[in-house]
C-alpha positions as a printed Julia matrix, in Angstrom:
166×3 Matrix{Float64}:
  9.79  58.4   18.38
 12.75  57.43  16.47
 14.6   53.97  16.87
 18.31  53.98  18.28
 20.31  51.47  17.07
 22.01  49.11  19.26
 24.77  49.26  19.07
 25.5   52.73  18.2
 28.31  54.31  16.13
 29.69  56.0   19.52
 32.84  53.66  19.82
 33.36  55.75  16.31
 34.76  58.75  18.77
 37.93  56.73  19.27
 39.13  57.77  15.71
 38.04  61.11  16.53
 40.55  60.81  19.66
 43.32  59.58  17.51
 42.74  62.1   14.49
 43.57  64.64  18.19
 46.27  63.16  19.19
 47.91  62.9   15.89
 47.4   66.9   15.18
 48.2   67.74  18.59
 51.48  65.44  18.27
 51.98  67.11  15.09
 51.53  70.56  16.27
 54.22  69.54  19.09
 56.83  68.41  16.72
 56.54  72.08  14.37
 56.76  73.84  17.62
 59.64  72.49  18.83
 61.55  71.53  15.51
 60.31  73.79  12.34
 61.9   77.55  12.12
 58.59  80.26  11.93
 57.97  81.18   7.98
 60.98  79.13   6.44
 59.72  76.82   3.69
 61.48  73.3    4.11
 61.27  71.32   1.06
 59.78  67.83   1.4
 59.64  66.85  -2.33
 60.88  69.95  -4.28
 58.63  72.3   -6.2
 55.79  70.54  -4.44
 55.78  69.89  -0.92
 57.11  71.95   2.2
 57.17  71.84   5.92
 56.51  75.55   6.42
 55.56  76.6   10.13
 52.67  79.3    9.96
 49.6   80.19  12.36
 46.25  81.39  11.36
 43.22  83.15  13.57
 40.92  83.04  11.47
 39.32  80.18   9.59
 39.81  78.3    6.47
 42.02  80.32   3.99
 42.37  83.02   6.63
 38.95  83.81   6.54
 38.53  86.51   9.7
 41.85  86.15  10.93
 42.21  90.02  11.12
 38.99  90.87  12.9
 40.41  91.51  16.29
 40.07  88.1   18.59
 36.5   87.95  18.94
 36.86  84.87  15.74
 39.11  83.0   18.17
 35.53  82.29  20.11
 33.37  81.99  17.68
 35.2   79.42  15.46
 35.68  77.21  18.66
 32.16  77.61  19.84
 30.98  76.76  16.54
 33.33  73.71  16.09
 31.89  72.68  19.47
 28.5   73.02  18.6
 29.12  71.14  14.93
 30.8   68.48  17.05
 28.19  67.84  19.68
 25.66  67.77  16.93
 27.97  65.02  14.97
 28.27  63.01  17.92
 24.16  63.29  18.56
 23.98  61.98  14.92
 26.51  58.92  15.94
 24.51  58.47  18.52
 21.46  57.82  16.22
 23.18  55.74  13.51
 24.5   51.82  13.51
 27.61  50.85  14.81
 28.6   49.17  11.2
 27.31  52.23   9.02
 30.76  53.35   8.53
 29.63  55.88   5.57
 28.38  58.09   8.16
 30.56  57.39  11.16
 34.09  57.59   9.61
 32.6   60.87   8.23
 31.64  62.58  11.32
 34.39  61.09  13.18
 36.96  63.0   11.33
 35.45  66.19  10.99
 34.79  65.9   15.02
 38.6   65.24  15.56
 39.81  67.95  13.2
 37.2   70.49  14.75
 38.59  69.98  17.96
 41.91  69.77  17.37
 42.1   73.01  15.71
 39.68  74.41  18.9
 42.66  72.7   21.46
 45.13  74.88  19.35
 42.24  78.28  19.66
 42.26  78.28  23.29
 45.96  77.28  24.12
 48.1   79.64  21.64
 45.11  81.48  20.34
 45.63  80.35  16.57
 45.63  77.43  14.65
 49.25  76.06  14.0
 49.28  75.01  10.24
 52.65  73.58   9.1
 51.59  71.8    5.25
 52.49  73.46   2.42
 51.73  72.44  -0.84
 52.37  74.09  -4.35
 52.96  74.55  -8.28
 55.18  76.73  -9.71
 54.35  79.86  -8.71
 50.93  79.22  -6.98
 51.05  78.25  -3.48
 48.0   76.67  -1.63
 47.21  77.81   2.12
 49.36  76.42   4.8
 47.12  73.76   6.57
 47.69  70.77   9.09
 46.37  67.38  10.09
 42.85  68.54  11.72
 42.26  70.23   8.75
 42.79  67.29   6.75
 40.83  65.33   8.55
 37.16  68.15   8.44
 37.71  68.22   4.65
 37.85  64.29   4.13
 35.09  64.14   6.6
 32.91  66.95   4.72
 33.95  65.16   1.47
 32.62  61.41   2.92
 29.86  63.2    4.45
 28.89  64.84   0.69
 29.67  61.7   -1.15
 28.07  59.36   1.03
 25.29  61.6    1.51
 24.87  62.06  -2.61
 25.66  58.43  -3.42
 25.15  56.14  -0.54
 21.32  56.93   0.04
 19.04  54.15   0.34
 16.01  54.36  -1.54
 13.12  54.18   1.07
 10.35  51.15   1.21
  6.85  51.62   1.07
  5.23  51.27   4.22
C-alpha cells in the first residue's frame, strides 16, 4: 500500500477557492457592467472586453447539441476534479509542481461548472486578437485549466525524478 505524505498538498485547494472566487467575481462584474456582443477595446487591435456565453466546451465544441453538454461537461469537470484532489491528497505538501497544477485546473473546472448550472453556459468575456484573426472569447477559469494542463505537461515532461534502485 502506498505511502501518504504528511502533510499533504490539500491546503493546495485554497488557491483552487480563490481561482473561484476570482472568475465568479469576474463573471459578476461582465454581467452587470459589459453590453452582450460589443467589443470594448482594452489595448487596441489586441485586447477587448467582449461579453459572450458558450454551451459547449472549449472553442465551442458541442455548444449546439441541444443541452444534454450542459451535464456532461459539469459531470466530467467534477469527476476530473475529485480525481485531482485524490492526487493532492497523495502528493507532499511542498511539491508545488504538482499542486499549483491541479489546483488551477480544479478551480477553473468548477468555476466554469458554477456558471453550467446557474445560467446554463459559460460566461466568457476575454477577447484577444490580430488583425483580422480573432481568438475564442474565454475567461478567468479557463485561464486557469490551461496553465494548470500546461504545469501539469511541463512538470510532468521535465520535472520527473529519475527512480533509485531498490
Amino acid at each position: 500500500m502506498p505511502k501518504h505524505p504528511k502533510p499533504n498538498a490539500l491546503i493546495w485547494l485554497v488557491l483552487s477557492v480563490l481561482v473561484i472566487a476570482l472568475d465568479q467575481w469576474s463573471k459578476a462584474w461582465v454581467l452587470s457592467d459589459l453590453p452582450e456582443y460589443t467589443a470594448i477595446p482594452v489595448i487596441e487591435g489586441f485586447w477587448n472586453w467582449y461579453r459572450t456565453y458558450n454551451t459547449g466546451a472549449a472553442f465551442s465544441f458541442l455548444s449546439d447539441a441541444g443541452g444534454w453538454q450542459i451535464w456532461f461537461f459539469s459531470a466530467l469537470a467534477v469527476g476530473i476534479s475529485g480525481l485531482l484532489g485524490f492526487w493532492l491528497s497523495r502528493t507532499a505538501r511542498a511539491d508545488w509542481r504538482q499542486a499549483l497544477p491541479y489546483s488551477l485546473v480544479i478551480g477553473g473546472a468548477l468555476g466554469n461548472v458554477i456558471d453550467r448550472l446557474i445560467h446554463g453556459h459559460v460566461i466568457d468575456f476575454i477577447q484577444w486578437h490580430w488583425r483580422d484573426y480573432y481568438w475564442p472569447a474565454f475567461n478567468v477559469a479557463d485561464s486557469a485549466i490551461v496553465g494548470g494542463a500546461v504545469g501539469i505537461a511541463l512538470f510532468g515532461l521535465l520535472g520527473g525524478k529519475p527512480r533509485q534502485a531498490e
